[in-house]
Steps between C-alpha positions, in 0.01 A plus 500: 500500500359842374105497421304672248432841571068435429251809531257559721173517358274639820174538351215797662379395804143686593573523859463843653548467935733592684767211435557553146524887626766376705695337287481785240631707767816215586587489164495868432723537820877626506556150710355327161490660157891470442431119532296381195544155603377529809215704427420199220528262812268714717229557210498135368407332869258781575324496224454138494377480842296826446287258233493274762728270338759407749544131418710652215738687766797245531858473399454329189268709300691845634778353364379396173236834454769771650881383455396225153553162657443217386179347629719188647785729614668331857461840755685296729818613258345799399400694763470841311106507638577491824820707514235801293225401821784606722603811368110575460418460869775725577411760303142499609642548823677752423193682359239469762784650739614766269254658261208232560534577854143678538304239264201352646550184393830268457605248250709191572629181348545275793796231512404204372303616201465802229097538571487857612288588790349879557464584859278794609681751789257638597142406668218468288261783654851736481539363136178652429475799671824589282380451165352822354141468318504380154386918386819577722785249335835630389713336282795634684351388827761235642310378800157565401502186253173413346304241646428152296168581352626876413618530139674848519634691245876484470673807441858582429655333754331154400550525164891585601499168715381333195771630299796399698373164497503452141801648479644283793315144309686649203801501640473161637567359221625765226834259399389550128526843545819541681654215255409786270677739671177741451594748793570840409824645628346782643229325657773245677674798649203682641452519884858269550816594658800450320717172641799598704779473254704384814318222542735187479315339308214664270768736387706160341156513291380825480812688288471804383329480136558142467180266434421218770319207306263300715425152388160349638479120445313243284274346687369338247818322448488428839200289433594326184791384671299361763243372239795299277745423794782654268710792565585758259820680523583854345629398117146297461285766650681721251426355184163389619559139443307456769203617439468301121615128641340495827471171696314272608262673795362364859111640559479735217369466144766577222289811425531644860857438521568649111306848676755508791771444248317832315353732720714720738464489906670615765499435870298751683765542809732645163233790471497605854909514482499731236208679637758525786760601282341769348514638866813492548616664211244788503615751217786224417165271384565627137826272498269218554453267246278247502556136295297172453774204567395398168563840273836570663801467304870468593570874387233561810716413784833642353365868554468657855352268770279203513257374759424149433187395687442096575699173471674324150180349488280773409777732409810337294708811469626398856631224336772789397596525884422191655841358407683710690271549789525288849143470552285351222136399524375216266170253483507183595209408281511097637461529840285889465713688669745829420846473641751776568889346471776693659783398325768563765361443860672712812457474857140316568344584149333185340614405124136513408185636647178340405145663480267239472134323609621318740643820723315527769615855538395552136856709504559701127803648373594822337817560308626913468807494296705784360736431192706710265303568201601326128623826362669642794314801488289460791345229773228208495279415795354187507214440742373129455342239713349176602225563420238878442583537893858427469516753208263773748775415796792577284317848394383602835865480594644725283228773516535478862779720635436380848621149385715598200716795647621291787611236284662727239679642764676174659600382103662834434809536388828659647468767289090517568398427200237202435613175354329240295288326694233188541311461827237177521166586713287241676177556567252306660072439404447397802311798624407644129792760497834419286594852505698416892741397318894388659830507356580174473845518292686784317771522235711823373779483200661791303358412165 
């Protein structure tokens, strides 16, 4: 299941050493400031334990605070915590032996735990002996840091650092604004190569001055759902019965669940695709069009392509494809669990894989599916999963060429063209990363 894209709200924190230096400088790094989420992840736990407030530092309130959880979420299914603690020791790696390599001091989130620990290099009497005197301070000086009781004056540079990190917090969660579609088409094509029309398969949804129409789900549907143990297929969720006779809830007030049924929210992972999108289409971003799952219309998706982002459940136009797709993933809402059938097995493949509690390999599932659009004018990609990891999984394979070229390659056809396709991912939580993703089963047809 999607969650609710919530926004951080880091308030000012008077601390002025050397850690909070450092993390302005992380955050402000090449390694860091194309990851918004990340740098959200990094700022959250250090600024709580910067206030001395590390009893707050665990799974659950990361989850709730940074990627809108519920408060009694299960991370045991939803491992989207630790898969982000993964990626984030990795990339602190890679800073502090790239462009971090000279920093006197290192941060680290050890296994285990998301309490980050600051580690001086070098000796104490060296330490000293390298800072300049106050009168002497630089803002540009990136070794000479100011010492804990110094309160230098930050130039440029710091005020730059500062910057990026709004804008990066921003970005973290901006899915109003992208549902909005506010970005410029000049500023989307700025600094971005132009995709490889040869590319098997952006250039299915990338056509020449033909409009690709991205649909981000309702969470919020998601919820209700959830809330009312019902399920709402496409023809209610268009007339918005739905939202006027709603059901009897579980744990929520009829006032809460009428707001879900209102308000608009989208999963956060959906943001980072089409932040990822935008990428990959460089000066082709102006074809992008952005859609809440609840304002699209039929007329929509019979125009150019479509890129439908989550399951049925949070998204009903894949109701429109389901039917004549191999793989379908649906919610088992009695036993609290999200199944994916395959409708035909072959070879060793399973009629139905489960992701559930009781997995002790916590294993998710993400569904990448390419279908023949309704009007015949162009191609829909459907990237949907188990749950927010199994939707990330799917993703990460497609904008990964390492993965996806190889793949695209053994499907082709004899004339080397690309057929329609659907390829199920599992992933595993086990170690907080669902983007290692396998092929577990494939389908190709004509049409």
């Amino acid at each position: 299941m999607n969650g609710i894209a919530s926004q951080l709200e880091i308030s000012p924190v008077p601390i002025d050493d050397q850690r909070w230096e450092l993390l302005e400088r992380i955050i402000a790094s090449p390694s860091f400031v194309k990851s918004p989420r990340l740098c959200g992840f990094l700022t959250l736990i250090c600024e709580l334990s910067l206030q001395n407030r590390d009893d707050e530092i665990n799974e659950l309130n990361i989850g709730e605070r940074l990627f809108g959880r519920a408060r009694n979420y299960d991370p045991s299914v939803d491992g989207i915590v630790r898969s982000h603690a993964s990626r984030l020791r990795q990339r602190l790696e890679q800073y502090f032996s790239e462009e971090g390599a000279t920093e006197p001091m290192r941060l680290s989130i050890p296994k285990g735990g998301y309490v980050p620990v600051f580690e001086p290099l070098v000796a104490p009497d060296a330490a000293s002996e390298a800072i300049p005197p106050e009168s002497h301070s630089s803002p540009s000086a990136g070794a000479g840091l100011p010492n804990n009781s110094a309160t230098a004056t930050k130039g440029e540079p710091a005020r730059l650092w500062l910057w990026i990190l709004s804008v990066a917090l921003a970005l973290s969660c901006g899915c109003i604004l992208y549902l909005v579609d506010f970005a410029r088409p000049a500023a989307r094509a700025s600094a971005q190569p132009i995709p490889d029309r040869a590319h098997p398969l952006w250039s299915k949804l990338f056509a020449p001055d033909s409009p690709i129409t991205v649909v981000c789900s309702d969470t919020g549907l998601t919820i209700l759902e959830n809330l009312t143990h019902s399920n709402v297929n496409l023809a209610d969720y268009l007339s918005g019965d739905y939202r006027t006779h709603l059901g009897s809830s579980v744990g929520a007030t009829p006032d809460v669940v009428r707001t879900l049924a209102e308000h608009r929210y989208t999963s956060i992972v959906d943001v980072e695709i089409v932040s990822k999108l935008y990428r990959q289409a460089g000066s082709a971003a102006s074809q992008i069009h952005i859609h809440y799952s609840r304002d699209v219309r039929l007329s929509d998706l019979k125009t150019g392509s479509v890129l439908l982002l989550g399951t049925q459940e949070g998204t009903p136009w894949v109701e429109l494809y389901a039917n004549r797709m191999n793989f379908t993933i649906q919610h088992n809402r009695q036993w609290g669990a999200f199944s994916v059938f395959n409708r035909a097995p072959q070879g060793n493949e399973l009629a139905r894989y489960e992701a559930n509690k009781q997995d002790p390999l916590h294993k998710v599932y993400g569904l990448v599916a390419l279908r023949p659009s309704l009007g015949g004018s162009g191609n829909v990609l459907i990237l949907e999963g188990t749950s927010m990891a199994g939707t990330e999984s799917a993703a990460d394979f497609v904008f990964d060429d390492t993965r996806l070229l190889p793949f695209l390659d053994k499907i082709r056809n004899p004339d080397q063209s690309i057929p329609f396709f659907e390829v199920l991912l599992q992933s595993s939580n086990m170690n907080g990363d669902a983007s290692q993703s396998e092929i577990v089963a494939y389908r190709t047809s004509a049409q």
